[in-house]
C-alpha positions in Angstrom: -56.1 107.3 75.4 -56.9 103.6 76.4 -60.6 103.4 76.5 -63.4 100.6 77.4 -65.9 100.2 74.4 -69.8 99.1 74.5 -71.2 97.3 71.6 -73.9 94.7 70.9 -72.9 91.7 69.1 -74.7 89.8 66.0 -76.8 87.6 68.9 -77.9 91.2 70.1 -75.8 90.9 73.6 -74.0 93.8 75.0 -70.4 93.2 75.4 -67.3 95.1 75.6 -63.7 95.6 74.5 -60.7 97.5 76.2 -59.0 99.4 73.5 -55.2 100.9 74.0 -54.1 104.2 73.1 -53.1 102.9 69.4 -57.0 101.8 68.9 -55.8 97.5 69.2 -58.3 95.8 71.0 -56.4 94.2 74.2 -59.3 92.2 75.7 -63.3 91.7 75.4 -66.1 90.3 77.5 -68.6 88.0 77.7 -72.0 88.8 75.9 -74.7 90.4 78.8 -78.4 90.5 77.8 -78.6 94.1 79.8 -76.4 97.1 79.0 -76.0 97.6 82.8 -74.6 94.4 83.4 -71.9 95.1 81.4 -71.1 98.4 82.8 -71.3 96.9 85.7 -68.3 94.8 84.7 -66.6 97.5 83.4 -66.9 99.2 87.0 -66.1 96.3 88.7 -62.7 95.8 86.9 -62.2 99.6 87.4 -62.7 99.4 91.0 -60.9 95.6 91.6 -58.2 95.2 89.8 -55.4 97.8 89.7 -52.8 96.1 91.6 -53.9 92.3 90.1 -51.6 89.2 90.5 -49.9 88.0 87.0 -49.9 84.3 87.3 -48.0 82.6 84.4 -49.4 78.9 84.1 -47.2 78.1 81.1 -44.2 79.0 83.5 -45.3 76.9 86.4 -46.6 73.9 83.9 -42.7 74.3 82.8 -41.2 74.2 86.1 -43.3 71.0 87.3 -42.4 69.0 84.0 
């Protein structure tokens, strides 16, 4: 099951990393100095982005060359 991880990092900030169903690591956050700001971001991507745009820069940087 794909999961979102909390950690703290070697600076001591709270981050976190989206992990698939095969335990690879697919993305990670920014560092957050509070524990609720990054579950905050966790929510927020929860809650904003199911249906998000794909917008492929290296195809459009191809197509204007």
């Amino acid at each position: 099951m794909h999961k979102f991880e909390i950690y703290k990092d070697k600076a001591g900030e709270f981050r976190f990393r989206f992990k698939a169903s095969n335990g690879e690591t697919m993305f990670s956050s920014e560092g957050y100095k509070a524990r609720a700001s990054a579950v905050s971001a966790i929510e927020s991507i929860k809650k904003n982005a199911p249906g998000a745009e794909t917008v492929d820069t290296t195809r459009e940087a191809r197509e204007g060359a």
